[in-house]
N, C-alpha and C positions, 0 to 999 in steps of 0.2 A: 952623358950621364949614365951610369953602371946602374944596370937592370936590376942589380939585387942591391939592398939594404940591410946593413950589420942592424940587429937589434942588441943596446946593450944597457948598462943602470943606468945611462944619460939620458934610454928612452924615460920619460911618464908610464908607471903600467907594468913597465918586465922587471922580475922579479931578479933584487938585484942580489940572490944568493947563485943567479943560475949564470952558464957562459956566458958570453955574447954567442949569436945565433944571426946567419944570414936570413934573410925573408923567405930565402926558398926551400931554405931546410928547417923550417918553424913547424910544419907537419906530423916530419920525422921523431919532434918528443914527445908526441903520444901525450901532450897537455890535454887537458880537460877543462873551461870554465867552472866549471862545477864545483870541481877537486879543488878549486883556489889556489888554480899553478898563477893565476897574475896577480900582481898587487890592484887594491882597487886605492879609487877607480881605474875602471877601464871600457875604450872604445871598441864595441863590436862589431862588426858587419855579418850578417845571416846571409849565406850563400847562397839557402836557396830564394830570398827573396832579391838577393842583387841579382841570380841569374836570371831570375823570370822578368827584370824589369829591365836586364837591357836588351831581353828579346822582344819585351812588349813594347816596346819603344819602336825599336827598329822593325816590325811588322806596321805599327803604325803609322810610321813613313811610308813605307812603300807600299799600301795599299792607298794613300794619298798622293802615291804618286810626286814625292818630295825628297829632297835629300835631309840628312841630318850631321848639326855639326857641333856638339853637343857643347857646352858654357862650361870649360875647365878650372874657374874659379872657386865652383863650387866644391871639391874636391883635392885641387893640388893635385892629384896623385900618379903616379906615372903607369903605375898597376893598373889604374882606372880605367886610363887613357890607354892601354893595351889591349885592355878590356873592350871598351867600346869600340875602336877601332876595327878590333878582330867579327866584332860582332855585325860590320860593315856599315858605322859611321864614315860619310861624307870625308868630313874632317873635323878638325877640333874649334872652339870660340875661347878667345881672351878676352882679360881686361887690360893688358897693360904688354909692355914686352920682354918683364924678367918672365911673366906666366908662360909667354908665346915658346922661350929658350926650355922649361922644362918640355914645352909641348911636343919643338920639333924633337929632341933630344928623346922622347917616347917612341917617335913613329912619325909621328902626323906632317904629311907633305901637301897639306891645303892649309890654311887658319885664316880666321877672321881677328883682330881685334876691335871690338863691340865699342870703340872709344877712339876723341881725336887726340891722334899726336900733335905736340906741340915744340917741345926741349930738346934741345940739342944731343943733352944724355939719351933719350928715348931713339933719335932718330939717328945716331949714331951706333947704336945698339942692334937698331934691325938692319942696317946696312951689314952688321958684324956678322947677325946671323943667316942676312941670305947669302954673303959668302961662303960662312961656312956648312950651312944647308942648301947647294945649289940646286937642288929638285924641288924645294918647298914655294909653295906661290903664298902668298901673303898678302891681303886686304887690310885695309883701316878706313876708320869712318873723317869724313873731312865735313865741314857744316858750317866755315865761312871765308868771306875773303880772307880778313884777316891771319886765319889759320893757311889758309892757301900761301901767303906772301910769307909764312914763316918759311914753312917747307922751301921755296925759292929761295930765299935770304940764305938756307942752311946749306943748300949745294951751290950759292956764290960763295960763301965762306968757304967749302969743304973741297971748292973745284973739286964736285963730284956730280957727274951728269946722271945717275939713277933718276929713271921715272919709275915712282911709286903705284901700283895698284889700289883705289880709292873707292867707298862706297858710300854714296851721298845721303846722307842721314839727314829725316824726315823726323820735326819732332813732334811734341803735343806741348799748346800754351801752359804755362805757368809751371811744368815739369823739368824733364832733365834737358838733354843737348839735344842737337838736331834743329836743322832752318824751322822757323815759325811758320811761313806761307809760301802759298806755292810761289810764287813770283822772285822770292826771297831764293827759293830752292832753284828754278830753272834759271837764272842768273849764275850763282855757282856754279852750277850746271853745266854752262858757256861757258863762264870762265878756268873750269876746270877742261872742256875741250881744248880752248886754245894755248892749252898753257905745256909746256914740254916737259915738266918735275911730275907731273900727274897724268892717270889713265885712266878715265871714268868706269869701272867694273859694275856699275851699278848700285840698288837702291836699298836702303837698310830701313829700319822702323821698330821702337820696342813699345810693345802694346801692355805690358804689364801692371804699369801705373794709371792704367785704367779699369783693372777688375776691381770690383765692389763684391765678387761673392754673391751677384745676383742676378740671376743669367739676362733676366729682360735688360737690364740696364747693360750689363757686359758685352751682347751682343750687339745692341746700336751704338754703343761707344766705339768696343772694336770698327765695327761695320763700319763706321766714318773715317774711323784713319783708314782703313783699306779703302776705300773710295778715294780718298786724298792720293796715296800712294797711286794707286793706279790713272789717276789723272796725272801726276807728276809723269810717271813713266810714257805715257803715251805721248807727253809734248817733247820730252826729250826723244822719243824714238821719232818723234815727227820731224825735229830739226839734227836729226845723224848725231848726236852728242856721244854715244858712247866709244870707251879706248880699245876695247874688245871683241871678239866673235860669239861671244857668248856674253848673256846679263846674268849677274846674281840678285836675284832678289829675297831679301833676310828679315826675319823676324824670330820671335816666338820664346819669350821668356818659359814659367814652370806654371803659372797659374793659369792663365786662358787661350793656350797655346794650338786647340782645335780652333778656335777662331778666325787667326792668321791664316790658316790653311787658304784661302782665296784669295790673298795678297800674292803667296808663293806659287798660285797657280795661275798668275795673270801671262798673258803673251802680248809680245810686240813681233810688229809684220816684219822687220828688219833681219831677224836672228835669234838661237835658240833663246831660250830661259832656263834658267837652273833655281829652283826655287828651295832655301836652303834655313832649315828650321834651328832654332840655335839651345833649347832647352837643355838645363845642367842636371836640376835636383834632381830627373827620374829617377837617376841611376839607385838614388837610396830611400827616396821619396820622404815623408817622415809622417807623424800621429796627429798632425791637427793643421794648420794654413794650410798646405799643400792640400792634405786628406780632405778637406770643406771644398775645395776648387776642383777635386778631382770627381766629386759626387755631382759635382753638374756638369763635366765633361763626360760622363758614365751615360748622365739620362740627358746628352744632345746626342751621343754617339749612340745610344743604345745599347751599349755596353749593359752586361752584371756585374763586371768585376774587371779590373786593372791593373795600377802599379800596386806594389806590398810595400809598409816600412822594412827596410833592412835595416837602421844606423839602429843602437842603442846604448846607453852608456849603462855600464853596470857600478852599482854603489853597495855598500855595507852597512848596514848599520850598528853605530858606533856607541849609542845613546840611547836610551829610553829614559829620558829625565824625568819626566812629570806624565803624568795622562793626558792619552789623546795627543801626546810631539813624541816623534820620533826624530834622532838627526843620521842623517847618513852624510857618507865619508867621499862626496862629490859637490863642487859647488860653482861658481861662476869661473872657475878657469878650467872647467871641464866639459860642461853644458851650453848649448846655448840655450838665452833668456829672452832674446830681442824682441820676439812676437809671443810667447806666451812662456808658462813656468813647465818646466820639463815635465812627463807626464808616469807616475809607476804605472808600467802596465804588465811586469811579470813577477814574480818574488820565487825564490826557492828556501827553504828551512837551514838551517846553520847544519852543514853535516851534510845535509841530502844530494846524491847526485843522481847523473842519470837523468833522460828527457822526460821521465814520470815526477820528475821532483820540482819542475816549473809550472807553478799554477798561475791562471792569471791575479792580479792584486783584486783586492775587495775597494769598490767602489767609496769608499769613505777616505780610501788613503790619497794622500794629495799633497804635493808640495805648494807651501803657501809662501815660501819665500826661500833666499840664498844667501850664505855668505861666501865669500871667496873659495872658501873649501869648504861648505859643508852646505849642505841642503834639510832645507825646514820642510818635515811632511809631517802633517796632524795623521789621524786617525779619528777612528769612533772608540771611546773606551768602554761600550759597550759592547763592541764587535771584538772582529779578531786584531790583537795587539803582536804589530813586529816584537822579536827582540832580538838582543844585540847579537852580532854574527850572522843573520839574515842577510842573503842578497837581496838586490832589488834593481830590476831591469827600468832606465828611466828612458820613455821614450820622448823624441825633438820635435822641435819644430822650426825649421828652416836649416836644412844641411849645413851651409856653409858655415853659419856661424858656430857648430861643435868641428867640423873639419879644422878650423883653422887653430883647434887647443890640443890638437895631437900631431906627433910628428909621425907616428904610427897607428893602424889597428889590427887588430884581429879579425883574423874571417874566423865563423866557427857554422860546423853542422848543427842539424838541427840537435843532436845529444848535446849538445854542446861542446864535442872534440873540435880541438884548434885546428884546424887544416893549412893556414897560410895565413897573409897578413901584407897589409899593402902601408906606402911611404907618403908621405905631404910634405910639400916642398913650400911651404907659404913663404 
């Protein structure tokens, strides 16, 4: 896959009076946000909030003594995954294995995918790519017999003797994938030693769907599946089960991902451990779920301050129909909605440019609801009233689901000059 990306009228966003433009020559126009070089809406990323968070990240591993291999779904972006990488990510996390193809194609000669294969297309697919990736090692999570006998079935069909690198996924009742009990899990366990398509790499766990946002409960939630896990590990490393010289041990979703840290740091008397954190959203973090989860990982670390939003979509407004509604020119194929309504948290005046010309919004404005393309934000018609031509910076909550309505965005400084711009490959 070619490092650079033509932008042109088929992107969302660039303005379709100007050339086409490659990604790495997007700098060179001397654009400006401000000046209204893009059609809105449009996808930003703040430079300097994405660079401080993928350094805050990667200090945060390594002063825990952990690797990091960051969850590429949430992002797509091959830019991203350069980024990170450079920034001395581990390696990369998937969900599937068109994502793992953009990932090696980036860089990344480790990956997890965070999911069990099952289908012939999928596991046909990653056979394609460790050929044609022969430095890259590649994990997937396995979580029952059943899924085990597929795998076998696929290379008696395929007369293909690959043995798969596997990490055995520990789940939580009534949630997502992953063995229910330990007895459940050290069976596959066995079964996955004596079996010649598979190589037990080790033990997986996503604690995610257990934060509640409130640390007492968070903590002995988490604290139990690490318990769990580490009992699991210890009977497998008691009866020699693993395919490897080294175990990985993986966790660690965007919301309570200091938690895991004692999972990743368990040891077995057999052979090293590589404990390996798989967190995606830091990299742009966002204004509200994340931001609530990240203020109790603040005050367990002790932290004053952390990750920054970098994502925001910037809107117009289009309408001032009645008092106290405003509409702007973004809306559910541009935003994401899933966990709460996108948030104004900057506005600049029609005309004004320049980093003096962003103030923050007055607390009365609010989007109360969307339609496909356009977004409902009240006011106070007492207070200060948008009007039309107004920008208005809308910030997210949960990355992914605005990643995945752009095929591009904009990096911009803090004046808001366009400096570059990255690709999403969803």
């Amino acid at each position: 896959m070619a490092h650079d990306f033509v932008l042109n009228a088929d992107c969302k966003g660039f303005p379709l009076s100007a050339e086409p433009c490659a990604v790495s020559q997007l700098g060179a126009r001397s654009w400006n946000l401000l000046d209204d070089a893009l059609a809105y809406p449009v996808a930003v990323l703040r430079r300097t909030a994405l660079t401080h968070n993928l350094a805050w990240m990667q200090d945060f591993v390594q002063r825990k003594g952990v690797a990091l291999a960051p969850h590429g779904k949430t992002t797509m972006s091959p830019e991203l995954f350069r980024m990170q990488l450079q920034a001395g990510a581990w390696g990369l996390t998937f969900a599937n294995v068109h994502q793992l193809r953009v990932g090696l194609a980036a860089g990344a000669e480790r990956a997890i995918i965070a999911n069990q294969l099952v289908s012939d297309a999928d596991l046909d697919g990653l056979d394609l790519l460790l050929r044609q990736f022969p430095k890259a090692r590649v994990w997937f999570l396995v979580d029952s017999l059943a899924q085990l006998q597929a795998l076998v079935d696929w290379g008696i069909r395929r007369g293909n003797a690959r043995c798969w690198d596997v990490l055995l996924e520990l789940g939580i009742a009534a949630y997502r994938t992953g063995c229910r009990t330990h007895d459940q899990a050290l069976a596959l366990a066995q079964a996955i030693a004596a079996s010649p398509v598979v190589s037990l790499g080790g033990v997986e766990c996503y604690e995610g769907g257990l934060g509640r946002c409130d640390s007492a409960h968070d903590i002995e939630a988490v604290s139990a599946l690490v318990r769990s896990v580490h009992t699991l590990v210890q009977s497998i490393d008691a009866q020699n089960l693993w395919g490897n010289d080294q175990v990985l041990l993986s966790a660690g979703g965007s919301a309570v991902f200091d938690l895991v840290i004692p999972m990743l740091k368990l040891q077995v008397k057999s052979r090293p451990v590589q404990g390996v954190l798989r967190s995606g959203c830091y990299v742009t973090h966002d204004h509200w779920n994340y931001a609530r989860y990240l203020k109790l990982v603040e005050a367990r670390e002790g932290l004053s301050a952390s990750l920054l939003p970098a994502l925001e979509v910037w809107a117009q407004v289009q309408s001032v129909p009645e008092a106290g509604l405003a509409i702007l020119t973004a809306g559910r194929r541009d935003v994401s909605f899933d966990q709460c309504m996108p948030m104004p948290v900057r506005w600049a005046a029609r005309g004004q440019s320049g980093q003096h010309a962003v103030q923050s919004t007055p607390e009365s404005w609010q989007v109360k609801a969307l339609s496909d393309q356009h977004a409902h934000m009240v006011f106070d018609a007492e207070g200060l009233w948008p009007k039309v031509g107004d920008r208005v910076a809308l910030g997210i909550s949960h990355p992914c689901t605005t990643f995945d309505k752009w095929r591009w965005m904009a990096i911009i400084e803090d004046d808001g000059r366009i400096s570059g711009a990255i690709s999403t490959h969803f």
